[in-house]
N, C-alpha and C positions, 0 to 999 in steps of 0.2 A: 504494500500500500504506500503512494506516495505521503512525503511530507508536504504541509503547506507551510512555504517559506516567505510566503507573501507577504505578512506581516514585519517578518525582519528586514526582509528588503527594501519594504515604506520607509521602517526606520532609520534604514540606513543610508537613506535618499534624502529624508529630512533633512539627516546630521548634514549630509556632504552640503545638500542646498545651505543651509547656513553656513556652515564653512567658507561657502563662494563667495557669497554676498560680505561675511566678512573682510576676505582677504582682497578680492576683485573690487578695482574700480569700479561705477561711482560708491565709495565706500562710505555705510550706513550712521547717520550721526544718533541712533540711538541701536546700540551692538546690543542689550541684553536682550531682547528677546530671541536673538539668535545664539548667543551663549547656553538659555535657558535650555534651547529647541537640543544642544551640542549635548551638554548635561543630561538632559532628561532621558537621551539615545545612550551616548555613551561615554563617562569622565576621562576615555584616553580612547580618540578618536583615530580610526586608520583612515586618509582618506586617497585613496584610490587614485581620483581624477588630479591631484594635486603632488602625489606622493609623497606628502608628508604626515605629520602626525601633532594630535591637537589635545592638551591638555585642561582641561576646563574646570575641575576639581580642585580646591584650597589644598588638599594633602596630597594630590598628585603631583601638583604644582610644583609645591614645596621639597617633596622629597625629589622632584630630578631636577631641581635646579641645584641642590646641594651636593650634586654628585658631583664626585673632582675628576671623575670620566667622559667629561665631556666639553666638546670643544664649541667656541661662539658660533652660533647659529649668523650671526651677523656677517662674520668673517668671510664663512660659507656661500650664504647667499649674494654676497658683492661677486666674489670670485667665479659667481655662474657665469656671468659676462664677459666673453672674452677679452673681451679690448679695456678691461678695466683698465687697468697700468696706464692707457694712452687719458683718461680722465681725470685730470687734478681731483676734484671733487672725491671721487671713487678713491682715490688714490689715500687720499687724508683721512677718510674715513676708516678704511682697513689698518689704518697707524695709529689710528686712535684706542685707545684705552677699553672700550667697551667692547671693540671686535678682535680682539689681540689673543691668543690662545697660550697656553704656557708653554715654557718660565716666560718669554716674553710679559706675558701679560703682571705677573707677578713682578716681574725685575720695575716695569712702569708702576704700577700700582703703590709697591712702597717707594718708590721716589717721589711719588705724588703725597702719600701718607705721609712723609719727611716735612712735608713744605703745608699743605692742606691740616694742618692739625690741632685737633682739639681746640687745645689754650690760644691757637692762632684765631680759630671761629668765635672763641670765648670775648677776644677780646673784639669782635668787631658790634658787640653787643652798644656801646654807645654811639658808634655811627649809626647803626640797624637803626635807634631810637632817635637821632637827629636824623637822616633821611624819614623815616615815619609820619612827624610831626610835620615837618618842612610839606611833604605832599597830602598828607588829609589836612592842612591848612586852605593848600592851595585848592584841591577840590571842593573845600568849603564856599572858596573864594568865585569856583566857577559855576558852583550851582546859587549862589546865595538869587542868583535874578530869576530862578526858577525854570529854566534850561534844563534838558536834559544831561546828565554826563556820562561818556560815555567811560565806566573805569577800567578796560582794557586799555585804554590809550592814555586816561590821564594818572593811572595809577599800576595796575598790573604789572604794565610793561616798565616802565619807567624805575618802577622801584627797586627790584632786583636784580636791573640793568646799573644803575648808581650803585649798589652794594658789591657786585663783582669788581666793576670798575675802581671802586676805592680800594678793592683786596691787592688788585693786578697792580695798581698804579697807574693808571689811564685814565683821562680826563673823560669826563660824562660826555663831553659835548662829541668825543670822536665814538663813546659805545652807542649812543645815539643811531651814526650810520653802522656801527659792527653787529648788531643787532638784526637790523635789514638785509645784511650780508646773513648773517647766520641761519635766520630764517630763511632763506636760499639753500642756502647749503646743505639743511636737514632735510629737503625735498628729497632726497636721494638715501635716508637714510633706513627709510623702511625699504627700502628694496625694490621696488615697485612703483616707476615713473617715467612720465612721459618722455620724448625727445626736448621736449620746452621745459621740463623741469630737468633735465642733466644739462640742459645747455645755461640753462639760470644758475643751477649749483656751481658748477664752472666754473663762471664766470665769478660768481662770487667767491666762491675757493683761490682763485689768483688773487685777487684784489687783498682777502683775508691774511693772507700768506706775506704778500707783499708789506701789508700792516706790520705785523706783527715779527717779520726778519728785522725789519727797521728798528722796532722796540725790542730785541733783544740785543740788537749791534749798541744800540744806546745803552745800555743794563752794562753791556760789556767795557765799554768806553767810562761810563757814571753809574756805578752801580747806586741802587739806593736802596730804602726798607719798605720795599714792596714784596709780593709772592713773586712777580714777573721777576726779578731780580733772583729769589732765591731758588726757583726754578731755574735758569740760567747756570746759576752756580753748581747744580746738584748734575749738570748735562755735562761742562765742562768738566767735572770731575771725573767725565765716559763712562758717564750710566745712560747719553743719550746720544744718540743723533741729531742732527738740526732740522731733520724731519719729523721724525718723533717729540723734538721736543714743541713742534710747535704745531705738531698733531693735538699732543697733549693739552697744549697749553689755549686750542681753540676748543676742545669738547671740553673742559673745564668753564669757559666763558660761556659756549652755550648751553651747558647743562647746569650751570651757574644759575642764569634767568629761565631757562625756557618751564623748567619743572614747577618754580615758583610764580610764574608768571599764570601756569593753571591754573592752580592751585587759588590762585587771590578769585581770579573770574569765577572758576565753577566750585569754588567752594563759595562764595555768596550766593552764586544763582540756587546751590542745595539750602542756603541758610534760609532765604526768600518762597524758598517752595515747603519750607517746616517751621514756617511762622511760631509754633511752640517753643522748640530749638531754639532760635534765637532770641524768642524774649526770656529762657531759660540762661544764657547766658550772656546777655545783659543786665540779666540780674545776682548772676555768680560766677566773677570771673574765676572763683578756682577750681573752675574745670576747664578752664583754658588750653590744659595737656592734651587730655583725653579729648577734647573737643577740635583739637587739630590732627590726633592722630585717625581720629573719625573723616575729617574731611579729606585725609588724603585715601583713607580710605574708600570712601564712597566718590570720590571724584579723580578716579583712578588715571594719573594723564600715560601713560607708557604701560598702552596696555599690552602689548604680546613681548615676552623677551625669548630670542629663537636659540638653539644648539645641535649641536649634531653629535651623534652617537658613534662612540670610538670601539663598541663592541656592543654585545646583547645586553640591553638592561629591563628587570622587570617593576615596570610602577601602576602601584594599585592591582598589581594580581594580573596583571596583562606584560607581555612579553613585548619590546619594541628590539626589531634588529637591528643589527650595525648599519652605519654610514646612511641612516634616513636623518632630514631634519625635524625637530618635534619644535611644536610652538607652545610656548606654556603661556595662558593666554589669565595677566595677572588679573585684569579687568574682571572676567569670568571668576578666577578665582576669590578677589574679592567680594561676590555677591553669591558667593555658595552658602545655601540654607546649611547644610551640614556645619559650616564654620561658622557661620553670622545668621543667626537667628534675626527673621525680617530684614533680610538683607539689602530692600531695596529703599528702607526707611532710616535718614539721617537720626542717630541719635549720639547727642552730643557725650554723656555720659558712660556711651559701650564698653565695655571692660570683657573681651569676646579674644584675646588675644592678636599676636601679631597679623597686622594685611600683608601684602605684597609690592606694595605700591611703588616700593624701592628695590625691589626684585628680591634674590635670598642667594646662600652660596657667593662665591669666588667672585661674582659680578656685582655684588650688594652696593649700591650707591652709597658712598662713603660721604659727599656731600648733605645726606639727610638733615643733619644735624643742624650746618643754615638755612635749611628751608624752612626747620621747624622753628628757628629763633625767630626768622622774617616774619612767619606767619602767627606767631606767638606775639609778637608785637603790634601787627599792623592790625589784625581782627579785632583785638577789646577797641583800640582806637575809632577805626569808621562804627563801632556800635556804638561807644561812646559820645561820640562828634554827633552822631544823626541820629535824632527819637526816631524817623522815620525814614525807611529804601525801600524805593518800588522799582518794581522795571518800568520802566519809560513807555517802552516799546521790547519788540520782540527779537530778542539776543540774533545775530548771526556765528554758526559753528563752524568750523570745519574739521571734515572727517576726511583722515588721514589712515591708512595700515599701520601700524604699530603705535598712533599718536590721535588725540582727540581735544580737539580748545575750541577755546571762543575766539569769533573774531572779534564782536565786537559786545560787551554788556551796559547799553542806557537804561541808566539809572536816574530816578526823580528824588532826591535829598533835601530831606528840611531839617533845623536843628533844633 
């Protein structure tokens, strides 16, 4: 007697259909209910048409991205392209820190840990708090006529831009344009883009390059007490290349801003859509921890982090063979009912354990630590500053593979 496979087959048509719609352009600016569709089939997903593999589960997640068996998915995927090497852009990416496989990746990582450290972020805690003040001043100043404003542009961006800037040694007015350059440049970073976005990235990858050679020939000639300086020092000492180090020294600048820059947009737009939440903590800021670790949580910006598999590994009771890439897809795992109970409801108070949000294992964004001070600072302030934030009008996002922001959030502010 035959079986009836029908039903697994549907299932497993779903998963892939979500999958696509994930990964394929025009890529969906709200992903969970295809997460959901991925999860609900299957937490470690084979998918066929794609040939790779999709993890959607918090503990699936978790446990391979911890594995020291496996090499950057990122790295992988540049190098599917042949003629990468002939693309600047492509080129500085694979040098960079996040796509680096070991020791490589290790031999950079604590060179950055040298220079990027603790007591170094500790002490940039009084600038954090005079940039803070200085910009919810001024956005006070440009809603005070009852204008809308828009805080990706007069606040988001700007803020975490001025905080890198002050770390590097580099005057605001030049991260201004490094910024628009950078944002260029990350077009190419999920893997997956047009002819007009490698030729943008490009373009903006020389210009960056050219920047930034100049600023370290200067460090070399007048060193001062900046990180641009003490990174310098630490390359000369032949821990680095001059490509590496200003591989480095650009995914630092924009993983600098770009993370926190989400993080301020779509962590209001969640605070704005849980009207409780927020007048809960305007009225207690010491949950201020927990109420950022929430936000990065549930406003997950780096959602998929990719690897490739250096032999057979088994996660979650399923078997993945060698040399496939798996996508561990953080986003999805942040919103896993098994981990986070109501998972798709901000609450500021969760105490549910570690997100993802900063990846886990050997890639863990060592940066977290100022994003958490930035946003520890900036949020009691604009609640503070304004009894009242509305949206204006209706956000623009864009949805990106591996990345998801705001372009733009108008906001209507009274104090």
């Amino acid at each position: 007697m035959a079986t009836d496979t029908s039903g697994i087959d549907d299932a497993n048509q779903r998963a892939e259909d979500a999958l696509m719609a994930l990964l394929m352009p025009p890529h969906p600016i709200d992903p969970f209910p295809h997460y959901e569709t991925l999860r609900s089939v299957n937490r470690v997903h084979q998918s066929k048409t794609l040939g790779v593999w999709a993890l959607s589960g918090h503990a699936e997640a978790t446990e391979f991205l911890k594995r020291p068996d496996v090499h950057s998915g990122a790295r992988v995927a540049g190098q599917m392209r042949p003629d990468w090497a002939d693309h600047s852009s492509l080129r500085l990416y694979l040098n960079s820190m996040v796509a680096l496989n070991q020791p490589d990746h290790s031999r950079v990582r604590v060179l950055a840990s040298r220079v990027f450290t603790p007591s170094k972020i500790k002490s940039m805690q009084p600038v954090v708090e005079r940039l803070t003040r200085g910009l919810v001043d001024g956005l006070a100043e440009k809603a005070a006529g009852g204008e809308p404003v828009d805080l990706v542009e007069a606040l988001a961006t700007p803020f975490p831009v001025a905080v890198i800037c002050e770390m590097l040694g580099m005057p605001f007015s030049d991260g201004e344009r490094l910024w628009e350059l950078s944002d260029d440049w990350s077009r190419v970073f999920a893997g997956m883009f047009s002819d007009e976005d490698l030729e943008r990235a490009n373009t903006a990858a020389d210009e960056l390059s050219s920047y930034f050679k100049n600023a370290i020939h200067e460090r070399r000639a007048t060193p001062r007490e900046d990180l641009l300086t003490s990174f310098v020092k630490e390359a000369d000492g032949g821990r680095l290349d001059e490509e590496e180090l200003i591989a480095l020294i650009l995914f630092l600048f924009t993983a600098g801003f770009s993370a926190t820059t989400n993080l301020i947009a779509a962590g209001m737009a969640a605070l704005l859509d849980h009207p409780d939440e927020l007048a809960l903590w305007r009225k207690d800021k010491s949950i201020t921890a927990s109420a950022v670790e929430e936000l990065l949580r549930y406003s997950t910006h780096n959602t998929a982090s990719s690897r490739l598999t250096t032999q057979p590994v088994t996660v979650g009771g399923t078997e993945i063979p060698e040399g496939v890439l798996v996508l561990a897809l953080l986003a999805a795992a942040n919103r896993d009912p098994e981990r986070f109970p109501d998972p798709h409801r901000l609450i500021l108070t969760r105490d549910d354990g570690p997100h993802l949000s900063l990846s886990a294992g050997a890639h863990f964004c060592f940066g977290g630590t100022l994003a958490r001070m930035e946003a520890a600072e900036l949020f009691p302030a604009l609640i503070d500053t304004f009894s009242e934030i509305e949206l204006a009008k209706e956000p623009e996002r864009r949805g990106v593979m591996g990345i998801t922001s705001y372009a733009t959030l108008p906001l209507a502010l009274r104090r």
